[in-house]
TORTILUM-792117 format. One record per residue (C-alpha): residue in one letter; x, y, z. Coordinates in steps of 0.001 Angstrom, whole numbers, padded with zeros to 6 digits, always signed. Example, Ala and Ser with C-alpha at 12.3 -4.5 7.8 and 13.67 -1.06 7.14 Angstrom:
2
A+012300-004500+007800/S+013670-001060+007140/
//
This chain:
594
X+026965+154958+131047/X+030561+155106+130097/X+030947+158405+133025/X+029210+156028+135787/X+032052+153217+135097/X+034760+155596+135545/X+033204+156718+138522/X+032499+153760+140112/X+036500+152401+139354/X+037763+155902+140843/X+035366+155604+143961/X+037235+152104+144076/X+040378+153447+144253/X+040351+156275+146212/X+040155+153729+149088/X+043403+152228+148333/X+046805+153064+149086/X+048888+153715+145458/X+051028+150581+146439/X+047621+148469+146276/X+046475+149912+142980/X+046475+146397+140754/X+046972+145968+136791/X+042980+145161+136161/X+042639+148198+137908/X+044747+150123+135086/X+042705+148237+132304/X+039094+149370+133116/X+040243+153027+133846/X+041329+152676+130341/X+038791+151346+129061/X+035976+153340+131306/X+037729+156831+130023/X+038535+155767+126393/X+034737+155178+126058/X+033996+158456+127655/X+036202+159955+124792/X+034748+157849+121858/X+031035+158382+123201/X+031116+161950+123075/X+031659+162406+127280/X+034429+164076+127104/X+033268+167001+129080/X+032426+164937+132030/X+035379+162990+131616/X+037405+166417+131917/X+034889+167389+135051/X+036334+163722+136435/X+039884+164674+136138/X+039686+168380+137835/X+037913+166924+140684/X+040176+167186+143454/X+039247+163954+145068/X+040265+162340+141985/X+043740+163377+141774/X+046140+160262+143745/X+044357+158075+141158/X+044453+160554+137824/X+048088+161006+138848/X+048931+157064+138791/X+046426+156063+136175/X+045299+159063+133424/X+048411+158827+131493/X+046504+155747+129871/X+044305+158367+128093/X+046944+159423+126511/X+046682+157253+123552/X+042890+157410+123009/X+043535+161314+123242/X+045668+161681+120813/X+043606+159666+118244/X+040713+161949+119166/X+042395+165202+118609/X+043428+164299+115275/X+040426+163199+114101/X+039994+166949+114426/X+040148+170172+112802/X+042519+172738+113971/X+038983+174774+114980/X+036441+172400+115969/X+034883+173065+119605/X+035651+169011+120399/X+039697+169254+119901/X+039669+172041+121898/X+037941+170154+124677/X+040554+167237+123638/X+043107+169503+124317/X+042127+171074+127468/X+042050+167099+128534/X+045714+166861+127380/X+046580+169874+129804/X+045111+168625+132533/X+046489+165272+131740/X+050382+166958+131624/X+049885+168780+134719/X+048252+165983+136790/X+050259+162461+136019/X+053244+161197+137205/X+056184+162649+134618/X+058062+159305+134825/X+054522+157111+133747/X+053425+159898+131393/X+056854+160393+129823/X+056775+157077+127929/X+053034+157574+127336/X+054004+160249+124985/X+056865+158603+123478/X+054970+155499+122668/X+052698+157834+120730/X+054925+159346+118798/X+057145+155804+117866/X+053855+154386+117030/X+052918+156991+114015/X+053750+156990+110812/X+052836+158425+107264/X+050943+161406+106717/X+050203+161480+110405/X+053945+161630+111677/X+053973+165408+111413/X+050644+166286+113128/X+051548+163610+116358/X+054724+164958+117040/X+053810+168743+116918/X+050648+167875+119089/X+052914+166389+121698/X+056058+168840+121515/X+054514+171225+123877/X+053074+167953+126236/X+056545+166469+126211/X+058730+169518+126959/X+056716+170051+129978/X+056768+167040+131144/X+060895+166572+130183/X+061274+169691+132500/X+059470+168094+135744/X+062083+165043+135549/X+065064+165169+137614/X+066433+162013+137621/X+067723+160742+134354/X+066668+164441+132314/X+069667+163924+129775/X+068614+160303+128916/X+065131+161560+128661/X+065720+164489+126680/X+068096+162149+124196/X+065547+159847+124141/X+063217+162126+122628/X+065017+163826+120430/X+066197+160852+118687/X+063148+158942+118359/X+061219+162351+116902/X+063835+162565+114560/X+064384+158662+114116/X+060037+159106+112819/X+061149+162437+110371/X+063946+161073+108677/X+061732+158660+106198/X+059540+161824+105078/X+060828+163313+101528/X+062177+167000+102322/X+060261+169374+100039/X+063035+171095+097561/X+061224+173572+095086/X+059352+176854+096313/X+055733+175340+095646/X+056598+171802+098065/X+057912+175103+100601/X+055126+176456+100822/X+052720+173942+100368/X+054219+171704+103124/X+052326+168866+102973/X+053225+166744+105495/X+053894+169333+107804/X+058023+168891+108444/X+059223+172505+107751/X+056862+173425+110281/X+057913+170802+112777/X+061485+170855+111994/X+061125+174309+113731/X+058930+173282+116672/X+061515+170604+117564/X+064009+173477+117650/X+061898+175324+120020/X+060898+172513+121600/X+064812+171646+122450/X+065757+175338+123528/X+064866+175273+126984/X+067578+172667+127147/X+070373+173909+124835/X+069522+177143+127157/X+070147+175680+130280/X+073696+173975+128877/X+074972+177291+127749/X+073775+179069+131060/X+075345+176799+133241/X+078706+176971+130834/X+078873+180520+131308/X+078362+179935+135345/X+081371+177523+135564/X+084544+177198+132875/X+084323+173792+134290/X+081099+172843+133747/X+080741+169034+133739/X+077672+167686+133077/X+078148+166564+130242/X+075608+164039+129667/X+072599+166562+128420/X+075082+168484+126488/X+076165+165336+124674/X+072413+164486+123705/X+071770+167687+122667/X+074717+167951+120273/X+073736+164696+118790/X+070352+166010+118014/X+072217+168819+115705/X+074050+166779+114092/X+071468+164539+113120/X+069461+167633+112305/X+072362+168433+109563/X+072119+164931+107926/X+068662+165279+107903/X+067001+168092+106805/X+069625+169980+106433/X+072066+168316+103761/X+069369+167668+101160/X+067177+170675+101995/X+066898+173828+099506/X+068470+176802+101406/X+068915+179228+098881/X+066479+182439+100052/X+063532+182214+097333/X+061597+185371+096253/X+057771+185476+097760/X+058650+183377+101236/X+059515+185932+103814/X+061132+183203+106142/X+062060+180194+104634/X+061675+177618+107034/X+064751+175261+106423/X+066880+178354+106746/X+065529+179489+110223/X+065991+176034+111403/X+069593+176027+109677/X+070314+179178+111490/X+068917+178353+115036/X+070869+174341+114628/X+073849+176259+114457/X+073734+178750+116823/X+072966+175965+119425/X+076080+173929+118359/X+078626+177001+119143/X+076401+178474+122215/X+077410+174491+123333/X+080898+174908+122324/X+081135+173401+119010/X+084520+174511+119038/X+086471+175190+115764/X+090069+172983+115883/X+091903+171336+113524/X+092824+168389+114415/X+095257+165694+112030/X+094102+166966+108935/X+090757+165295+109461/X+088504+168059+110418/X+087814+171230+112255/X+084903+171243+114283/X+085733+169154+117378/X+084060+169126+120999/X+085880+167382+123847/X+082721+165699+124865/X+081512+164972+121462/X+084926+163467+120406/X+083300+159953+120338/X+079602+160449+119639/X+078640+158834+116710/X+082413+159399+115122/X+081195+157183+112163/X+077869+158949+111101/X+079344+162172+111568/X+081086+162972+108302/X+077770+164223+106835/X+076652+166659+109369/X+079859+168185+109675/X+080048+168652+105793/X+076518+170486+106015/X+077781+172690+109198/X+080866+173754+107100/X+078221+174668+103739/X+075820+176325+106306/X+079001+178392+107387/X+081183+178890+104639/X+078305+179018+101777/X+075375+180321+103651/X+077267+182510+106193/X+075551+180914+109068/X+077431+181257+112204/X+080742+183030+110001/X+081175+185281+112520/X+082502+182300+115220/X+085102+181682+112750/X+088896+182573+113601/X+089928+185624+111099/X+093396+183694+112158/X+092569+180846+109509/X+094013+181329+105621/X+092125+180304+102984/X+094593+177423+101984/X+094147+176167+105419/X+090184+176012+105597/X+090126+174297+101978/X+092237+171600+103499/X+090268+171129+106501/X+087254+170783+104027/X+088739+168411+101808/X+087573+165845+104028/X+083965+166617+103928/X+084235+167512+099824/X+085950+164015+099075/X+082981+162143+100769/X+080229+163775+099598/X+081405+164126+096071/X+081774+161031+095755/X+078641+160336+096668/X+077551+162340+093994/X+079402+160414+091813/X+077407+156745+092797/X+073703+158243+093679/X+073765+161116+090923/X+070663+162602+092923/X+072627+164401+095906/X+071995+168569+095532/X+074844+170854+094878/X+075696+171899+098955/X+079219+170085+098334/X+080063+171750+095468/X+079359+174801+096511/X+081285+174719+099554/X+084301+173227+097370/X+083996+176355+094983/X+083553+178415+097945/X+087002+177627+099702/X+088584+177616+096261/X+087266+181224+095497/X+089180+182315+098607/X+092708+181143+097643/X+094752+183178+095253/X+095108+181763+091720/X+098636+180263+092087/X+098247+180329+095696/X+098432+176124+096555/X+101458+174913+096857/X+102510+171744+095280/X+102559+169728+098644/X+099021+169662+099181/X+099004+166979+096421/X+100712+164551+099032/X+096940+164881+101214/X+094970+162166+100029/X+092097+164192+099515/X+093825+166688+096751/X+094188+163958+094263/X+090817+161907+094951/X+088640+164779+095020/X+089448+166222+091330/X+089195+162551+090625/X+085645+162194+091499/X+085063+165545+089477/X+085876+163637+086621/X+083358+160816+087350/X+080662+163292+087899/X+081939+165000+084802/X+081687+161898+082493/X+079032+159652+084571/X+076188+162012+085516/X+073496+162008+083845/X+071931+164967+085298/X+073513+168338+083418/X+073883+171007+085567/X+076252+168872+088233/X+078084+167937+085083/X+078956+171781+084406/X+079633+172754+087689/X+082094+169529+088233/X+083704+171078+084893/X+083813+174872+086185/X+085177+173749+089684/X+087675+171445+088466/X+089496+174278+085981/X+089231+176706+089743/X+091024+174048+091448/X+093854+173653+088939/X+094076+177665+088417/X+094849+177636+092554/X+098086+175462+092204/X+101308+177111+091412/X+103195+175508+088023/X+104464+172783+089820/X+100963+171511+091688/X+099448+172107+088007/X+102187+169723+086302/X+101790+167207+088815/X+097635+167049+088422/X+098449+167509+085066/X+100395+163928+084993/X+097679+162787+087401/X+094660+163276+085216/X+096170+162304+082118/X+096889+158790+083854/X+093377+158349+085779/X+090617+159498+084076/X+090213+157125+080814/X+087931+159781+079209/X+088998+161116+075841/X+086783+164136+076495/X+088887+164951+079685/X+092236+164440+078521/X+091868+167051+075759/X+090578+169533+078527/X+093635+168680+080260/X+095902+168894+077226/X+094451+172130+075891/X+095150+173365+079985/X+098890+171951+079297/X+099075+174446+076076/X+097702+177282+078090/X+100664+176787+080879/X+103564+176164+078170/X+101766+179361+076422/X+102780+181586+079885/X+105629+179630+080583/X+107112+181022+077171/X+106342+184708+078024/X+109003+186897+079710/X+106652+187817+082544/X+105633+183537+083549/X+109413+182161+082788/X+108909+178730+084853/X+110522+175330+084183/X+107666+172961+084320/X+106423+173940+081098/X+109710+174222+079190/X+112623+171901+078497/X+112778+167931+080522/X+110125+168865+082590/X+107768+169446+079648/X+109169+166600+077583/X+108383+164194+080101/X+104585+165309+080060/X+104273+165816+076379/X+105280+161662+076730/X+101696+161209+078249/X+100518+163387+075806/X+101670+162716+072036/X+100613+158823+072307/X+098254+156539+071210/X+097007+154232+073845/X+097071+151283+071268/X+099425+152448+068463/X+098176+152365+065344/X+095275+150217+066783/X+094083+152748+068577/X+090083+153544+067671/X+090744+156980+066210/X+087076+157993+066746/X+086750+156705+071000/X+090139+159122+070770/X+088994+161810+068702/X+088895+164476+071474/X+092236+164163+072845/X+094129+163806+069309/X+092999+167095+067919/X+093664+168426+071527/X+097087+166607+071119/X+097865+167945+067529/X+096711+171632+068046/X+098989+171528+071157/X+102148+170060+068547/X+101266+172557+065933/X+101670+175367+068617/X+105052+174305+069801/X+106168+173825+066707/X+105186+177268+065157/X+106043+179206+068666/X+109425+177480+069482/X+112203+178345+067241/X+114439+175089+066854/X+116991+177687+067508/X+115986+178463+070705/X+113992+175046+071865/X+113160+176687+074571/X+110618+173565+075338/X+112654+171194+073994/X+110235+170001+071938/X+112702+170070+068834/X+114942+167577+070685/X+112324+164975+071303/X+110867+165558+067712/X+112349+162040+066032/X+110518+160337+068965/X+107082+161991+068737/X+107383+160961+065040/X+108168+157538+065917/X+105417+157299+068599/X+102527+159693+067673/X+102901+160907+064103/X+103342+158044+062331/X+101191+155812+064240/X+098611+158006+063310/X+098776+158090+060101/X+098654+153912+059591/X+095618+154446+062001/X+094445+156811+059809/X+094667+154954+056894/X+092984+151461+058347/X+090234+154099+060074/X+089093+154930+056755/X+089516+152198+054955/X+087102+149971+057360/X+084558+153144+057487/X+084493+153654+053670/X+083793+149586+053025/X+081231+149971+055823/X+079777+152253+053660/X+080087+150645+050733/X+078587+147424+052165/X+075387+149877+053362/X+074525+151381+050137/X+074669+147489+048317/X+072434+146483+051220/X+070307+149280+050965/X+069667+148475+047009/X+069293+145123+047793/X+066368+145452+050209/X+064916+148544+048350/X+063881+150343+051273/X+065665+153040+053470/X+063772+151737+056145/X+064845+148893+057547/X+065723+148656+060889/X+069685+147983+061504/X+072130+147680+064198/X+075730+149617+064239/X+078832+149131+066253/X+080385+152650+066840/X+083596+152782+068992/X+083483+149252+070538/X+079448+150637+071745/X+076949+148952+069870/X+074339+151952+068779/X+070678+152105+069215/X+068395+150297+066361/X+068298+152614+062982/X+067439+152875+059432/X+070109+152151+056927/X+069962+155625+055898/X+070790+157034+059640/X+073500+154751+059549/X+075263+155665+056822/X+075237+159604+058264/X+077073+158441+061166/X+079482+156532+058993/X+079764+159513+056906/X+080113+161736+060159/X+083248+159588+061306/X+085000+160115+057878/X+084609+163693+058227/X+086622+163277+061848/X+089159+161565+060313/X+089984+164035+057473/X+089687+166995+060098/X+092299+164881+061933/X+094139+164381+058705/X+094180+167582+057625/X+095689+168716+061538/X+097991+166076+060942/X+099039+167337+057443/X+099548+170815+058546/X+101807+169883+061823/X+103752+167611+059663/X+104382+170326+056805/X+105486+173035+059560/X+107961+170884+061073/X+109070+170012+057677/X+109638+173675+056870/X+111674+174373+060048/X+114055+171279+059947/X+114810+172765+056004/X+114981+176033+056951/X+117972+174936+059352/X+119460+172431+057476/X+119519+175160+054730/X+121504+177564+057472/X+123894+175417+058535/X+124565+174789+054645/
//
């Protein structure tokens, strides 16, 4: 019998000193006790263990049970006698065995699972380990490190669950064990923080060090892709206890807030150089958790303006935006916390300068690719609604410079007549009493409207690619034509008008011309075709704007050719009206000076 083996190798060894125990000594303990466990012995096995007699030899050899154990307990339910008698093995196991032996026992458990059984290993072992972590003295930091980074090294793959129903359902288990590792990792973070407060110069460093590396990897992973919005019908979410608790063991550690060459704020003296490279990420969640979530607000400085925390987040924004813009599958945190500094600067409250920091032109940069690239909706709109907060922050001078900035960078049709139509809205309050500024009125505003009354390609230009931003153009020209007196040219519009003729208006009416000329033969050629064939159903291809269109019937392709006539008379018509008006003004001087 399995029991009698055991017996007879522990009656073996209880002879010998621990020096003489040998490696085939090791192996049929194993063996002997694993088949106790698998034939259904493990009462006796556990009778074996709390024999006094027994214990030099359990202490050297039982940690070898420990992998046999484990796959016993799981086999388990949560209430089945057996697992209980698993676990009461376990205990005995922790209390019994030599920390150092059992130590990587454990570990070697936990790097050895994986899939659906990643969750239910580490949480069985949390409470094993931790006990086991405290008993070391030598090498406790590397220990503790060790552990952390190898549970979370085995979380990371899992999926985080997002919507309310994956919350609460949980399947794999990681909400739950995201917050046992936090509890598991408190009796640590506690003894840092008690021996801080003890000594100002507190320097051992090294378990402080591991232990901040754990939170940071903890805000890569859950915490950056995790849903921490409070939902209705889950009392305690579990992402946003294990948000709160990550954070108040950064700052109980020190975490201090600092700004340090425009790069970022949170710095640690001791965490200077961990993981410098990884940690962009992790500090970009601990700003959202703090500025967006109000986690930890309360260690902030009330010292800090607004201006000066949206530069020090600038950093984290430009990454992760970015980002956005390549993946297209990264959750909103980023944006947030870039609307969230913006909505604490005054409109008209940035200075100009801040456009020589890197990160104020790249970021609203990268709103535009998100803007135009994404293909999922609701980043598109919020891209849209934070880029018009960050332009209504700048005073008139930071506008006209992203003005000039945007107009040059983003290739986007679309986008330039937002930004032209913002260009009308400044020269609009520039001409009121109450606004008088000079980067909407006279050479300031001339040299802009240069970007702005053009066609990219002349008369070449493709009229309908460029739709957008020559109505936005022409509506902007009909407004400083009607609103400017060429008496008073206050925007000096009236002294530039020959060359906005010479480059915009007349350009546009060849292009015009040639636009629908080519479109109305297209259309001609259709309807020959489609008598020809005698069917409106046969399957065509169309070239629309340089982009070759998906496969249609003749008849859908003569409503798209129809659809870009009607653009070009709407432009025609804009362009007939601007034309008339400035006709009317230049007579209506000419005829006062006669």
């Amino acid at each position: 019998m399995a029991v009698d083996e055991l017996q007879a190798i522990i009656q073996r060894c209880q002879i010998l000193e621990e020096a003489d125990f040998k490696g085939e000594d090791y192996d049929l303990f194993q063996v002997a006790g694993q088949k106790c466990l698998e034939d259904g012995y493990a009462a006796q096995l556990l009778e074996v263990i709390q024999n006094v007699k027994n214990r030099v030899v359990i202490k050297n050899m039982g940690w070898n049970l420990i992998s046999p154990l484990v796959r016993c307990i799981l086999a388990y339910k949560q209430e089945d006698e057996k697992r209980e008698l698993y676990l009461k093995i376990l205990d005995q196991l922790v209390q019994l065995c030599n920390p150092k032996e059992l130590f990587l026992g454990l570990l070697e458990q936990i790097e050895q699972t994986s899939g659906e059984k990643v969750c239910q290993t580490i949480m069985l072992l949390l409470q094993p380990l931790q006990t086991v972590l405290l008993k070391l003295q030598n090498k406790k930091a590397y220990s503790v490190g060790l552990s952390l980074a190898m549970i979370m090294d085995q979380l990371t793959p899992l999926p985080v669950p997002y919507t309310k129903q994956q919350i609460q359902e949980d399947k794999l288990g990681l909400c739950q064990c995201c917050n046992a590792v936090v509890d598991f990792a408190k009796p640590f973070v506690n003894e840092v923080v008690k021996n801080m407060e003890k000594s100002s110069e507190y320097n051992d460093t090294e378990l402080k060090e591991e232990l901040l590396k754990f939170c940071m990897k903890s805000l890569k992973y859950p915490l950056l892709t995790a849903q921490l919005e409070q939902l209705e019908g889950i009392e305690e979410h579990p992402f946003r206890h294990f948000a709160a608790e990550i954070v108040v063991s950064a700052f109980g550690m020190k975490l201090f807030l600092h700004h340090k060459r425009r790069r970022s704020y949170w710095e640690n003296q001791e965490f200077e150089d961990v993981e410098q490279k990884n940690s962009a990420d992790s500090l970009a969640c601990l700003s959202y958790l703090m500025f967006v979530q109000h986690f930890g607000i309360n260690c902030l400085p009330v010292v800090f303006s607004s201006s000066y925390l949206l530069q020090c987040n600038m950093t984290h924004i430009e990454i992760n935006v970015l980002y956005i813009c390549k993946v297209f599958v990264f959750p909103s945190h980023l944006q947030d916390l870039f609307e969230s500094c913006l909505l604490r600067v005054e409109d008209n409250g940035l200075l100009h300068q801040y456009l020589e920091f890197r990160e104020f032109i790249n970021v609203p940069q990268d709103l535009v690719k998100v803007m135009t690239l994404c293909p999922i909706e609701h980043l598109r709109k919020k891209s849209l609604s934070i880029l018009q907060l960050f332009i209504d922050k700048f005073e008139a001078e930071g506008k006209y410079t992203l003005f000039r900035c945007l107009l040059k960078t983003s290739n986007h049709a679309g986008v330039e007549g937002y930004i032209i139509k913002n260009i009308k809205d400044q020269i609009h309050l520039s001409l009121t009493v109450t606004h008088d500024n000079v980067w909407f009125t006279g050479h300031h505003l001339i040299s802009l409207l240069d970007l702005v009354l053009l066609l990219p390609e002349g008369a070449e230009t493709d009229l309908l690619q460029y739709s957008d931003r020559i109505m936005a153009s022409l509506n902007l020209l009909r407004y400083l034509v009607i609103k400017d007196c060429e008496s008073d040219n206050q925007t000096g519009v009236w002294t530039a008008i020959a060359k906005i003729e010479k480059n915009f208006l007349k350009p546009l009416h060849v292009g015009l011309n040639m636009s629908k000329a080519h479109y109305e033969a297209e259309i001609k050629n259709k309807k020959e075709n489609r008598r020809e064939a005698d069917s409106s159903n046969t399957i065509c291809s169309l070239t629309v704007s340089g982009e070759k269109m998906p496969a249609m019937t003749t008849e859908m392709q003569l409503q798209v050719l129809h659809s870009a006539l009607f653009t070009f008379d709407l432009i025609e018509s804009v362009l007939a009206r601007v034309e008339e008006l400035i006709e009317v003004k230049v007579k209506a001087v000419m005829d006062g000076n006669i």
